[in-house]
C-alpha positions in Angstrom: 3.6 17.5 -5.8 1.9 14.3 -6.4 3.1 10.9 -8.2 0.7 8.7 -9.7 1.2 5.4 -10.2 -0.7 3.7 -13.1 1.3 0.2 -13.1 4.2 1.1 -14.6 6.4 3.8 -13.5 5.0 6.5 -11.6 4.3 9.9 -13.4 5.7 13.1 -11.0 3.5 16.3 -11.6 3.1 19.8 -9.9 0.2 21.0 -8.2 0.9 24.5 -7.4 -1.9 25.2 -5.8 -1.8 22.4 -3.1 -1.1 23.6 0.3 -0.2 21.3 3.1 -2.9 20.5 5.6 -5.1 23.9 4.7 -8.4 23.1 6.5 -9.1 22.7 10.1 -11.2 19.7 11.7 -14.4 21.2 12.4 -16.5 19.2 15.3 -19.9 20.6 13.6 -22.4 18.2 11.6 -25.2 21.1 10.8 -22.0 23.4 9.1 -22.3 20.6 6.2 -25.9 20.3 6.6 -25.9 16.9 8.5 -28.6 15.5 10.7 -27.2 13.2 13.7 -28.9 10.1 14.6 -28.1 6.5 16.5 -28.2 3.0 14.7 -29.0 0.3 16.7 -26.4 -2.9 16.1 -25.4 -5.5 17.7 -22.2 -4.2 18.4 -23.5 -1.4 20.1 -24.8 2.1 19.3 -23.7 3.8 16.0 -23.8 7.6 16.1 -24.0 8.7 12.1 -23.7 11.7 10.7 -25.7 12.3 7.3 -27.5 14.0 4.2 -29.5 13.1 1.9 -28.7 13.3 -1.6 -27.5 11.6 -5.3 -25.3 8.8 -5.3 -24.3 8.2 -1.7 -20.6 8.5 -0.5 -20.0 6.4 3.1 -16.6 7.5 4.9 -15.1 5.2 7.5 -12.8 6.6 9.6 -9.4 5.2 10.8 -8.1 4.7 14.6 -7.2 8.1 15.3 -10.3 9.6 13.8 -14.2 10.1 13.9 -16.5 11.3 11.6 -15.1 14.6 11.7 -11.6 13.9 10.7 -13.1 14.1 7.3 -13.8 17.9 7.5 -11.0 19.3 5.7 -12.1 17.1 2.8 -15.7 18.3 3.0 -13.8 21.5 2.6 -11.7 20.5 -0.2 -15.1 19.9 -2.1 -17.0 22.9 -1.2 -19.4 20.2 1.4 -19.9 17.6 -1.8 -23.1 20.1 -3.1 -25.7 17.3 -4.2 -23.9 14.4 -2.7 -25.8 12.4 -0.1 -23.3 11.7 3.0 -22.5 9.2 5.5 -20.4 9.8 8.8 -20.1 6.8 11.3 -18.4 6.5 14.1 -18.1 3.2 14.8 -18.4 1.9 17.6 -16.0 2.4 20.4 -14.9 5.6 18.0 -15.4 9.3 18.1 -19.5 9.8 20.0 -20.4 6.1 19.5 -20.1 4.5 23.2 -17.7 1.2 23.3 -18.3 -2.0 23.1 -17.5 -4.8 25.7 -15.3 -6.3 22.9 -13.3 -4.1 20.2 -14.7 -4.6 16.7 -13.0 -6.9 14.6 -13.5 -6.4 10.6 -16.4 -8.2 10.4 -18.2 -6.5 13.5 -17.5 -3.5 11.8 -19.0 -4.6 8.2 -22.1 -5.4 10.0 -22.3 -2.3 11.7 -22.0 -0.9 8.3 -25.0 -3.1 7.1 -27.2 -2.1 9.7 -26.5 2.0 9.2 -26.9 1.5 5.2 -30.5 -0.3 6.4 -31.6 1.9 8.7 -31.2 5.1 6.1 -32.4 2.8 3.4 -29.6 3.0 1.2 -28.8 0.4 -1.0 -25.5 1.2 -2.3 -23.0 3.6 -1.6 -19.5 4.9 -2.6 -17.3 4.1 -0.1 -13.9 6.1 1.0 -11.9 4.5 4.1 -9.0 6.1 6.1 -6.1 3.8 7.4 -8.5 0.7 9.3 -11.6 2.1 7.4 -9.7 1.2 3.8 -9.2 -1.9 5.5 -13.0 -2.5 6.7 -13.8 -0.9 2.8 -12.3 -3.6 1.2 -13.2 -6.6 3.6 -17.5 -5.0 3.2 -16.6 -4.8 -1.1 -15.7 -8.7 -0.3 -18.3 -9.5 2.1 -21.6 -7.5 0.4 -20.1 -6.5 -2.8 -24.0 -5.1 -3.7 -23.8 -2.5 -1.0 -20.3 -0.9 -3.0 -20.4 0.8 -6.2 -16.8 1.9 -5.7 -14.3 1.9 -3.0 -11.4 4.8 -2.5 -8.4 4.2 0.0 -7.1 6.7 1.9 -3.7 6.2 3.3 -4.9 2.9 3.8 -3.2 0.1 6.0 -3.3 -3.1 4.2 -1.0 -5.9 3.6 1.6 -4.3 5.3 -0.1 -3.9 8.2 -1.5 -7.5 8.4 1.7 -8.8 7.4 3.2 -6.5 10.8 0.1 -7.5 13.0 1.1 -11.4 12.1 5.2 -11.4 12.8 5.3 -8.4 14.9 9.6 -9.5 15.3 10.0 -9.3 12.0 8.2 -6.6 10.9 10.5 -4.4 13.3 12.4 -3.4 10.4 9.5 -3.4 7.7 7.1 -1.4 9.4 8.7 -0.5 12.9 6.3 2.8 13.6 3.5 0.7 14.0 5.1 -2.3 15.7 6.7 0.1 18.6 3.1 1.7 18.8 1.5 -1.5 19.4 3.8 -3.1 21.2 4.0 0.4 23.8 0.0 0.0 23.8 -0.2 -3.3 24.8 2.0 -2.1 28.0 0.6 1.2 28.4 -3.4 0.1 27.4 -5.8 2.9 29.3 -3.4 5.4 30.5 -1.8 6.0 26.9 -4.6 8.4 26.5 -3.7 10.1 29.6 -0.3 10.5 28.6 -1.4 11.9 25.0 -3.5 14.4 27.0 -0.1 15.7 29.1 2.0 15.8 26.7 -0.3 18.1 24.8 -0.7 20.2 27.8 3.0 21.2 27.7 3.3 21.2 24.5 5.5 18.3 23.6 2.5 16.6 21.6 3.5 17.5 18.2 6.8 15.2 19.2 4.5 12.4 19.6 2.5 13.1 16.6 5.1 13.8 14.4 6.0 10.4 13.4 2.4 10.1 11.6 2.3 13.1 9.6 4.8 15.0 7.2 5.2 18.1 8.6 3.1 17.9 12.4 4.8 21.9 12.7 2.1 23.3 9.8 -0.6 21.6 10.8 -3.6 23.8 12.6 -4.0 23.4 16.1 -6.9 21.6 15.8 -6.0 18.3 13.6 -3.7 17.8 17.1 -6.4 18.3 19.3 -8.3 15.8 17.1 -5.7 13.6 16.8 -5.7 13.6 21.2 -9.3 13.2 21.5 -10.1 10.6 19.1 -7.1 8.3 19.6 -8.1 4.8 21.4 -5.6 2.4 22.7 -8.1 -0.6 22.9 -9.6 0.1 19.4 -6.0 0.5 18.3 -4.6 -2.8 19.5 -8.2 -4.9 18.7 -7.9 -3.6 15.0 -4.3 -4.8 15.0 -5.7 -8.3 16.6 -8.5 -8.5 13.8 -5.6 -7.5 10.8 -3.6 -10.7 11.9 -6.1 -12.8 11.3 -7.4 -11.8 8.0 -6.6 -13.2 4.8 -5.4 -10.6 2.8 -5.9 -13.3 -0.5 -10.3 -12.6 -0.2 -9.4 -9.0 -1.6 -9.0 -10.3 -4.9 -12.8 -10.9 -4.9 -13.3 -7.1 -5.4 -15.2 -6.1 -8.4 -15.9 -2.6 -7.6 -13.2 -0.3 -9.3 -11.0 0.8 -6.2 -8.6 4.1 -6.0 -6.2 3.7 -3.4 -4.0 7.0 -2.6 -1.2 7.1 0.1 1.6 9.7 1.2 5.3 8.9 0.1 6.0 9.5 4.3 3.5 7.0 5.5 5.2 5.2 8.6 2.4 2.8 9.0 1.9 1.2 6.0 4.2 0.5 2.9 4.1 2.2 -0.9 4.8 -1.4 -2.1 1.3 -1.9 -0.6 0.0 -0.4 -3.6 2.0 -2.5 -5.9 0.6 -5.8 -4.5 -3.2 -3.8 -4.1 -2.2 -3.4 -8.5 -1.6 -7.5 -8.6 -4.7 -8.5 -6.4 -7.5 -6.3 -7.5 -9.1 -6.4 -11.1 -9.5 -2.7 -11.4 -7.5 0.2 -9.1 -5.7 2.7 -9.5 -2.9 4.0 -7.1 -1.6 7.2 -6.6 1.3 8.6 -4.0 1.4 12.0 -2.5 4.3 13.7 -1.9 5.0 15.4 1.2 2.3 13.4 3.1 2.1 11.0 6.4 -0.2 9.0 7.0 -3.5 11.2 7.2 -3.6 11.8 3.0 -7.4 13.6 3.6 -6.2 16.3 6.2 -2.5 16.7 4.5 -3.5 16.5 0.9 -7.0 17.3 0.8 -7.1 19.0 -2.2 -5.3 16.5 -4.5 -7.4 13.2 -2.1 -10.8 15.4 -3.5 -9.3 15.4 -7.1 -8.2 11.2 -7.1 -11.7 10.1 -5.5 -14.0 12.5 -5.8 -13.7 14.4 -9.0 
């Protein structure tokens, strides 16, 4: 099922054909015809994943992803045929080594400059998952020539800000991500190691289950994904950069913006696209139903049809 909200009240259609989480993550660049190469910035090494092709799409992954968490989109659109692509991990994230300092947002939109540069791309399409919406809209704001358009994907926005702020009060608007952080900033290094043993006995989709709608029907490998690719510093130094960003510069996108999210999404807010509908000129929003927080592995199918069709 999926709702889509226009501005007034949200329209509620069938999708028969939508099946939760259908596609597996699939750690393999040439399958979609991908070359890999390394961007020098001064954050660090960039690893990139890309094609060559009309109108450019960039994806930026969130902080539980990589590049490849955006495989079972790729297979929601048969690999984008014609499409030029852009994969980066940034840095500290998925195969790109970490930097002495987590990336705030604006680390992260040069990081994004530099790629773009180095493959000589001018302008792109860009589609960002949970902290990559959130880099999206801050590099629409900060070098709105470099984005024709800008799609957010479960995206975590003012609610999230607002949480990384007053992290007190926002134990009852968005508690998920407030106990997360708060057992992170305890925890730090070895919350990986305790991801890693609780999937070895097989309590990981206990863990997980919080994040997405239905962790029992998703394929082994969006787990195993979600394990590897997790990063307690990147995690909490996102949530340090949210809580000092002014949430107001958004209105300075131009670009027309799609912003989808799941009706189960325990880190951000579906109000969130309500206040996305007062600050930007031109969006459209759209809820899922019967998705978390990972709209592009859960609903791939209908995420293809918002952004991409």
């Amino acid at each position: 099922m999926t709702a889509t909200d226009t501005g007034s009240a949200p329209q509620v259609g069938g999708v028969p054909d939508d099946r939760y989480a259908p596609y597996p993550v699939v750690d393999d660049p040439a399958r979609w015809g991908l070359t890999t190469t390394t961007t020098a910035t001064d954050a660090g090494p960039a690893v990139v994943h890309h094609r060559r092709g009309v109108r450019p799409l960039l994806f930026l992954h969130g902080v539980a992803g990589s590049w490849s968490t955006w495989t079972p989109l790729l297979a929601a659109a048969d690999g984008l045929p014609g499409r030029g692509l852009v994969f980066v991990d940034l840095p500290g994230w998925g195969a790109s080594p970490a930097p002495e300092v987590p990336l705030d947002v604006d680390d992260s939109a040069r990081v994004l400059v530099a790629v773009l540069d180095a493959l000589g791309l001018d302008d792109v399409d860009v589609v960002g998952h949970s902290m990559g919406a959130f880099v999206g809209l801050h590099l629409a704001v900060d070098r709105p020539a470099r984005v024709r358009s800008l799609g957010l994907v479960s995206g975590t926005t003012f609610a999230t800000a607002a949480a990384s702020r007053h992290p007190v009060r926002a134990l009852r608007s968005l508690p998920a991500f407030t106990l997360l952080r708060a057992g992170l900033a305890v925890t730090r290094g070895s919350a990986h190691t305790v991801l890693r043993a609780f999937a070895r006995v097989g309590l990981l989709p206990l863990l997980a289950a919080p994040v997405f709608a239905a962790v029992r029907r998703l394929d082994r490998s969006v787990l195993d994904a979600f394990v590897e690719e997790f990063r307690p510093a990147g995690f909490l130094g996102a949530a340090r950069s949210a809580a000092h960003y002014d949430t107001r510069r958004w209105s300075a996108v131009r670009c027309p913006v799609v912003a989808v999210a799941g009706w189960q999404d325990v880190f951000a807010r579906t109000d969130d696209l309500d206040r996305l509908r007062r600050a930007l000129p031109d969006v459209r929003t759209v809820l899922l139903e019967d998705c978390g927080h990972f709209a592009h592995v859960e609903r791939p199918d209908a995420v293809v049809r918002e952004l991409l069709s």
